[in-house]
C-alpha positions as CSV (number, residue, x, y, z in Angstrom):
1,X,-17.8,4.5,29.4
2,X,-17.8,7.8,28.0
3,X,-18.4,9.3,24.8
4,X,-14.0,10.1,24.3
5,X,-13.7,6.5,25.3
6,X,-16.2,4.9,23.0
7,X,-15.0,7.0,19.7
8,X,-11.5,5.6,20.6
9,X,-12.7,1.8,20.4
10,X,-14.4,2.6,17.2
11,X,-11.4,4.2,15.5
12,X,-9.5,0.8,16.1
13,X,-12.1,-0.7,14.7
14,X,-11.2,0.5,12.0
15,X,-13.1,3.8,11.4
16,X,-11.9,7.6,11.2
17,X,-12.7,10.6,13.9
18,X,-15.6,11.4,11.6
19,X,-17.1,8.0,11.0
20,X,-16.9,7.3,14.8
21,X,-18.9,10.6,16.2
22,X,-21.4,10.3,13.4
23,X,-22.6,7.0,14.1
24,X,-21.8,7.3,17.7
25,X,-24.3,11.1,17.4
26,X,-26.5,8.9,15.4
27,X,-27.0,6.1,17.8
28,X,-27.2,8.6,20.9
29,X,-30.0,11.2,19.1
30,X,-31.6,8.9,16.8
31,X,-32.8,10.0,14.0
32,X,-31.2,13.1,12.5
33,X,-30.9,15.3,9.6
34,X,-27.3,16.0,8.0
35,X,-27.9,19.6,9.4
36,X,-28.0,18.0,12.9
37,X,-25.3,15.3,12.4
38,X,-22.8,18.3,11.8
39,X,-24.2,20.7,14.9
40,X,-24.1,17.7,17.0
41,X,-20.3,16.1,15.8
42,X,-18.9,19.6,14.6
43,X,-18.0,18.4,11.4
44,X,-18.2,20.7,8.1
45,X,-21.4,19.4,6.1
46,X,-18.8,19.3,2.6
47,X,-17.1,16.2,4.7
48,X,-19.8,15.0,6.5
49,X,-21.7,13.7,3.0
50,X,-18.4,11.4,2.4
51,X,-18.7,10.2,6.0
52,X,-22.4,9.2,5.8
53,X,-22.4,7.7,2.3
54,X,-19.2,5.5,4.0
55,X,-21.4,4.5,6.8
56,X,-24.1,4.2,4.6
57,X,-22.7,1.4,2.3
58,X,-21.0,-0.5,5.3
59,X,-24.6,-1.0,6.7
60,X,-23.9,1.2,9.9
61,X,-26.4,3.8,9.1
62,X,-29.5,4.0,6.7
63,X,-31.6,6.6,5.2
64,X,-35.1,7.4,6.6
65,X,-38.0,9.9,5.7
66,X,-39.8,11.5,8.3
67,X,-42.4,14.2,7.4
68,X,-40.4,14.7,3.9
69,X,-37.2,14.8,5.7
70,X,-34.6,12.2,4.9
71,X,-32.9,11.9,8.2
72,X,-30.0,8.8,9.1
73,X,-30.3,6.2,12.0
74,X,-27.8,4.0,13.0
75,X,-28.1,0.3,12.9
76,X,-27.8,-1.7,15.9
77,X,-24.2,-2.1,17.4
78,X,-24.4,-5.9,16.3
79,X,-24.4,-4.9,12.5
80,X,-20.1,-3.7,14.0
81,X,-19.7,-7.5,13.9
82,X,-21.1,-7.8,10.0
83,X,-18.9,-5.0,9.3
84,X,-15.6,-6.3,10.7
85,X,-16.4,-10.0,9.5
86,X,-16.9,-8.0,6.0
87,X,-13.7,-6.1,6.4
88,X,-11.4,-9.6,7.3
89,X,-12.9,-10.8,4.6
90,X,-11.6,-8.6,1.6
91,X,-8.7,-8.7,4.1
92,X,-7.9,-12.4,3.5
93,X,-9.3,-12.8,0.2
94,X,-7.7,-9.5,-1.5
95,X,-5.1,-7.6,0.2
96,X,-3.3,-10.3,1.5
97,X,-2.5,-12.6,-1.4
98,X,-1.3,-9.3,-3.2
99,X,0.7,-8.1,-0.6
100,X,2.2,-12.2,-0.1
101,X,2.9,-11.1,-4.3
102,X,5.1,-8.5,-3.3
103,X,7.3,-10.6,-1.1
104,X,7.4,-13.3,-3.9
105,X,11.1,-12.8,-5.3
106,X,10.1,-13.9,-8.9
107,X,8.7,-11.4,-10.8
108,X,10.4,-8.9,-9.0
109,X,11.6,-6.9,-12.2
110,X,9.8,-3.7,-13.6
111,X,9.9,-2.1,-16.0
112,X,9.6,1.5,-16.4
113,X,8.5,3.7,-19.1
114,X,8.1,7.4,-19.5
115,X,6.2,9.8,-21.4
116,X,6.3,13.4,-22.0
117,X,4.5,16.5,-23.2
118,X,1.7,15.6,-26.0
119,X,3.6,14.0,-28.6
120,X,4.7,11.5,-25.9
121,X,1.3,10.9,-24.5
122,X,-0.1,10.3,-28.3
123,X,2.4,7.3,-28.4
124,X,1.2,5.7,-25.0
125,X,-2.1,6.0,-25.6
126,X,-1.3,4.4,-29.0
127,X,0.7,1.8,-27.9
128,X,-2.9,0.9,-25.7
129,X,-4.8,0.4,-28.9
130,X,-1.8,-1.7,-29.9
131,X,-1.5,-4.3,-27.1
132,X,-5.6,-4.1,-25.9
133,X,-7.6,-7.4,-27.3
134,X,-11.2,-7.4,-27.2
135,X,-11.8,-9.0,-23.7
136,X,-9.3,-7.6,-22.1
137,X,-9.9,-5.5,-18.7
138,X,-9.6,-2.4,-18.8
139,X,-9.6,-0.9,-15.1
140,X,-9.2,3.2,-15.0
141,X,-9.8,5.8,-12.7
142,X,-9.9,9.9,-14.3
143,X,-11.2,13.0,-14.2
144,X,-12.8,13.0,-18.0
145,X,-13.3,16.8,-18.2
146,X,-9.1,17.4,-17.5
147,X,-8.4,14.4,-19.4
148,X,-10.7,15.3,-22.9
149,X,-9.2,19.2,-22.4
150,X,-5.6,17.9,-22.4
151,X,-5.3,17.0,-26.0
152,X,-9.6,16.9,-27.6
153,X,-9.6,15.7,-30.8
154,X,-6.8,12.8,-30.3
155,X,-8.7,11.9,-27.2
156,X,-11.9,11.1,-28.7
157,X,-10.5,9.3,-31.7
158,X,-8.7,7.3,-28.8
159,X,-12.4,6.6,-26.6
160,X,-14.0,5.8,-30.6
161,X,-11.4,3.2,-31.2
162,X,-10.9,1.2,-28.0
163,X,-15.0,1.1,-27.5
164,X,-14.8,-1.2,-31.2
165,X,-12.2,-3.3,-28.8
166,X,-15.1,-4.7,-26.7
167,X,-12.9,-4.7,-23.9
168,X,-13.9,-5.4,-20.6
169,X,-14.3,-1.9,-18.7
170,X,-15.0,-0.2,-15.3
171,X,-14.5,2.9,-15.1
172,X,-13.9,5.2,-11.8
173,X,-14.8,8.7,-13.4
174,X,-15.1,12.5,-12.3
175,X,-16.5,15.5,-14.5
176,X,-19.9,15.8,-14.3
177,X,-21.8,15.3,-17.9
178,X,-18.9,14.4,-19.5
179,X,-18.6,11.2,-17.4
180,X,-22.5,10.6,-17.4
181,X,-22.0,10.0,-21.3
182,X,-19.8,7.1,-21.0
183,X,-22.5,4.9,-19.1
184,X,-24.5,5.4,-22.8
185,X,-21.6,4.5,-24.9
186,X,-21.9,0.8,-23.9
187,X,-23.9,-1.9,-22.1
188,X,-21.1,-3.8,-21.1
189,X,-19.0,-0.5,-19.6
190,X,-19.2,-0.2,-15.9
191,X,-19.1,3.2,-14.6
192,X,-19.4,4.5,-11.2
193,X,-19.1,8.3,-10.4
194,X,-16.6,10.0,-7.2
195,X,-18.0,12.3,-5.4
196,X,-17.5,16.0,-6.5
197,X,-15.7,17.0,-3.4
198,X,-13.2,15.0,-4.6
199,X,-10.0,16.1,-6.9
200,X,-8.5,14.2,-9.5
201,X,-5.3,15.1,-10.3
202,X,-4.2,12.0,-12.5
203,X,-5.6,9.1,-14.8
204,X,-4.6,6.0,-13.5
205,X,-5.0,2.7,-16.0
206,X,-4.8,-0.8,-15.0
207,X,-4.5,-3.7,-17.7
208,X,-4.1,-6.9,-15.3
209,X,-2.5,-9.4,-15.3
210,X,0.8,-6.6,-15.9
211,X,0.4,-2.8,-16.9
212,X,-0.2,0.2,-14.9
213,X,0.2,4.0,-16.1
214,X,0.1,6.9,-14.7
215,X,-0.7,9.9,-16.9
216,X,-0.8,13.5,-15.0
217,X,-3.0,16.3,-16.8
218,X,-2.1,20.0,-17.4
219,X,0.2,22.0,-19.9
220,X,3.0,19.6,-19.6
221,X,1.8,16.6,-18.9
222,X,3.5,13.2,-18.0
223,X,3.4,9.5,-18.0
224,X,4.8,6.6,-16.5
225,X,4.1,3.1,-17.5
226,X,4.7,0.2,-15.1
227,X,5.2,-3.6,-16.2
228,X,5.2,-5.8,-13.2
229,X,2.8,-8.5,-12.4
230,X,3.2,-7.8,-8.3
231,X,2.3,-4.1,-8.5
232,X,-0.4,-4.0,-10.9
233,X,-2.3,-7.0,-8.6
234,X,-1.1,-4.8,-5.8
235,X,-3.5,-1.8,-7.9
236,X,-6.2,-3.5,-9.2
237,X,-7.0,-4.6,-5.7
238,X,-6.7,-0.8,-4.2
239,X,-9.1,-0.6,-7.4
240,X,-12.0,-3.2,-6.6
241,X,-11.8,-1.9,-3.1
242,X,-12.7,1.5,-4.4
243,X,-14.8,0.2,-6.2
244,X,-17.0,-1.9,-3.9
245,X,-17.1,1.5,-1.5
246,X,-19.0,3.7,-4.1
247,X,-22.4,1.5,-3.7
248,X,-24.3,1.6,-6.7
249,X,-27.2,3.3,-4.3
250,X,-25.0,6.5,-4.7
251,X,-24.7,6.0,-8.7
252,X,-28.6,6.5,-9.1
């Protein structure tokens, strides 16, 4: 079979162009650095780091050192099998029953509310502290250095008072020291970093079992609350799936 044909069953297995010729490169040259990975497949190194750390946490490829280098071999093809049985698995249990909630006619209602410019953000954010109880998850993906910049001082009286709330938190952050401070602002607050390649353009907030908001940054900024039982089970499982993909290998 050759190498055009093999790529091809790999991609509807699921993976991308990129996934496919690096573990396929991997598997045909053994051992390699990131440097060869990219010579070999053609793709630019700035992608290729996603790619690998993707492979990585499916259990496709793992790190090695040789002579001080850390190089990536791929894992036997049997380990494909773990990876689909894996990927029917959050399949079945997750996306499934929430998209099976979407074709559910109750429920079917949502509400929608907007908010603009600062003043308008301020009473969102409020009416957060107002319907939070301690205990309650709190499921949000940002970039902490746009959001912080948007509107300081009101922002971190915001972060002061909803830490007293003991809420239940995971957060999905971007912006470099700022976000390393939140994994020291509580024991119980889960945070996991995205990559820096990555841009994030909007905070997203999920308070299951029926809120999601949608709050753009810049000069003018916007939000958009949704109230809907269907749609935020529908996000907080694109969440956890996010969320299982950055390993906490990658957080250390």
């Amino acid at each position: 079979m050759q190498g055009s044909a093999k790529k091809l069953l790999l991609q509807s297995f699921g993976w991308d162009e990129s996934e496919a010729a690096t573990y396929l490169s991997c598997l045909q040259n053994g051992p390699q650095t990131v440097l060869k990975i990219a010579n070999a497949t053609g793709i630019p190194r700035s992608s290729l780091y996603l790619t690998i750390n993707r492979l990585v946490s499916e259990g496709a490829l793992r790190e090695v050192y040789i002579r001080m280098k850390k190089m990536y071999v791929a894992e036997k093809p049997q380990i494909l099998q773990q990876v689909a049985q894996a990927k029917y698995q959050l399949l079945s249990e997750k996306l499934v029953p929430s998209l099976e909630l979407l074709c559910q006619s109750n429920n079917s209602n949502v509400d929608i509310s907007t908010f603009r410019d600062r003043l308008g953000i301020r009473t969102l954010y409020s009416d957060i502290l107002n319907f939070l109880k301690p205990g309650d998850e709190y499921l949000c993906i940002s970039d902490t250095e746009k959001w912080l910049r948007d509107d300081t001082d009101f922002f971190q009286a915001y972060l002061k008072k909803r830490i007293r709330l003991r809420t239940k938190d995971r957060l999905i952050l971007q912006g470099g020291k700022i976000a390393e401070k939140y994994k020291g602002f509580r024991k119980d607050m889960s945070v996991r970093s995205l990559p820096h390649s990555i841009e994030v353009r909007t905070c997203q907030i999920i308070l299951p079992p029926t809120k999601v908001i949608f709050h753009t940054f810049g000069p003018h900024p916007q939000a958009v609350m949704l109230q809907n039982e269907n749609i935020t089970a529908m996000q907080e499982t694109l969440f956890e799936t996010l969320w299982c993909s950055l390993s906490l290998k990658e957080q250390n």
